[in-house]
N, C-alpha and C positions, 0 to 999 in steps of 0.2 A: 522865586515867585515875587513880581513886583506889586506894588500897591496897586496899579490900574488891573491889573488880572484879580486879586480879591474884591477890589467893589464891584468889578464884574458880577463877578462870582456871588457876588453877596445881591445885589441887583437884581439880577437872575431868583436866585432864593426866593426871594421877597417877592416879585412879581407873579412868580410861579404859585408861591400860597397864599396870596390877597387873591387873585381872581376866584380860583373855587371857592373859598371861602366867603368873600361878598356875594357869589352868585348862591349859594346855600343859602348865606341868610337870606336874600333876596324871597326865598319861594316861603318862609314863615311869616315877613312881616305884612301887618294887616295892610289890606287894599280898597281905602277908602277914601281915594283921590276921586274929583271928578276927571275924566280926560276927555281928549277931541276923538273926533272918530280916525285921526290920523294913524294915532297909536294901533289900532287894529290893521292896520298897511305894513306894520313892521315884522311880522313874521315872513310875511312874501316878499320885504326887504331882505331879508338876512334870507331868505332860501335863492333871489337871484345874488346878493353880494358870495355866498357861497357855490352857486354853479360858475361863477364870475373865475373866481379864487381858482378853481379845480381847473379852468381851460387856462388859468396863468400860469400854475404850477407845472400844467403840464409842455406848454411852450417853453417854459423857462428851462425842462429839465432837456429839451429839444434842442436849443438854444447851445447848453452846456456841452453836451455829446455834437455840435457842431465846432465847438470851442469858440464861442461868440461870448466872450465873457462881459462884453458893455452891455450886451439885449439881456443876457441872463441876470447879471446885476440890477438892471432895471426892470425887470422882470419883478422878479423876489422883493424888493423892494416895491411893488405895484401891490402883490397879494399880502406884505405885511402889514400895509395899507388896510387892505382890505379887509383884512381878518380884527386890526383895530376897531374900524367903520361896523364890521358884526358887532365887534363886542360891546360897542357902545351903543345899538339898534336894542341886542339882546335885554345888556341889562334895563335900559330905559323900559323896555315892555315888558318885563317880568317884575320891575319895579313898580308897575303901575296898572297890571291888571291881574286878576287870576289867570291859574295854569288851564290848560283846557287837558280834560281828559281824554283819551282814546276809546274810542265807542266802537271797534271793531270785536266780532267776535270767534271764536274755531280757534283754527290754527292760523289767523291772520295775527289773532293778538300776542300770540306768542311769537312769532316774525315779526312785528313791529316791535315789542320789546326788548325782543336782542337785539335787533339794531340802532334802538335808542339807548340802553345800557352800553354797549360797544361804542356806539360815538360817544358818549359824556366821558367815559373811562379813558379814553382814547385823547378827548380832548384836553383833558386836566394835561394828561404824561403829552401831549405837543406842546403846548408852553414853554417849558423847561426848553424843550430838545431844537425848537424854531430859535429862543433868544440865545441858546450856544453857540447854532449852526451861525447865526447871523455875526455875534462876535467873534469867531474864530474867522468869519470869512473880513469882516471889516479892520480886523488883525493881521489880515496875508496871512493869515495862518491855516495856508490852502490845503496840505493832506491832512491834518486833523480836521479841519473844515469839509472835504471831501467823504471822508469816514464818518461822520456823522450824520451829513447831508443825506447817504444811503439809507439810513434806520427814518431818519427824519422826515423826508418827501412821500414815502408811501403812506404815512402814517396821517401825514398831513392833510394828501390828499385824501385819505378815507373818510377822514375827517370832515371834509367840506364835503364830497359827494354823499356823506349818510345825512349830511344836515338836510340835503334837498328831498333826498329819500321820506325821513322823517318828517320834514313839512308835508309833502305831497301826500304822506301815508295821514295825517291827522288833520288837516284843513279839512275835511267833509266835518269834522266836530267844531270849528270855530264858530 
């Protein structure tokens, strides 16, 4: 194992438990900022940067069973972009306003909370498994890269289509 593969590895680690972890604290601390009415834009930001993601992921992986590895490349690289661009949408509006509850009631609320449990859950464990796939493929290290790409793309993609799911299910409460 060389040096470049543990800071990887350590990289990886690190990026993976800073984000949950600032997005946690994120929803405790107090929100007594004034802000613009922009900030209220940013959830229907991140629910199109997310439908965005989901039609790239799924080109990309189109691309790949073509064997067009420079579209697929730039592809993946277009949605790691992307999911950046969310998370820097997300945290700024959760850092700057309160949460909005769900105000649905029956059996709708129980459908919308598993599928908001299921993305956040879901979200944390793609972190990890996006910046592996990504250095194992930026390493030519294409059947490990391949084997993991499989666990990694569905997951990813569930990911961004429950994000739009969940917007659309709670925007009637903003």
């Amino acid at each position: 194992m060389n040096i470049e593969n543990i800071n990887s590895k350590r990289l990886i680690l690190i990026v993976s438990l800073l984000i949950p972890i600032v997005v946690a604290v994120l929803f405790f601390l107090p929100k007594n900022i004034e802000v613009g009415e922009w900030v209220y834009y940013l959830p229907a930001a991140n629910a199109t940067i997310n439908a965005i993601t989901s039609i790239v992921l799924i080109l990309a992986y189109v691309a790949i069973r073509r064997k067009d590895r420079v579209t697929h490349r730039r592809l993946m690289l277009f949605a790691l972009v992307l999911s950046v661009l969310f998370l820097l949408c997300y945290v700024t509006y959760h850092s700057l306003t309160e949460s909005t509850t769900f105000g649905g009631e029956g059996w709708i609320r129980s459908v919308y909370f598993f599928i908001l449990l299921s993305h956040i859950l879901l979200a944390i464990v793609i972190v990890p498994l996006v910046l592996i796939t990504f250095t194992r493929a930026l390493s030519q290290k294409f059947d490990k890269h391949k084997k993991i790409a499989r666990i990694t793309l569905p997951i990813w993609l569930y990911v961004a289509l429950t994000g739009v799911v969940v917007y659309l299910m709670i925007s009637p409460y903003y």
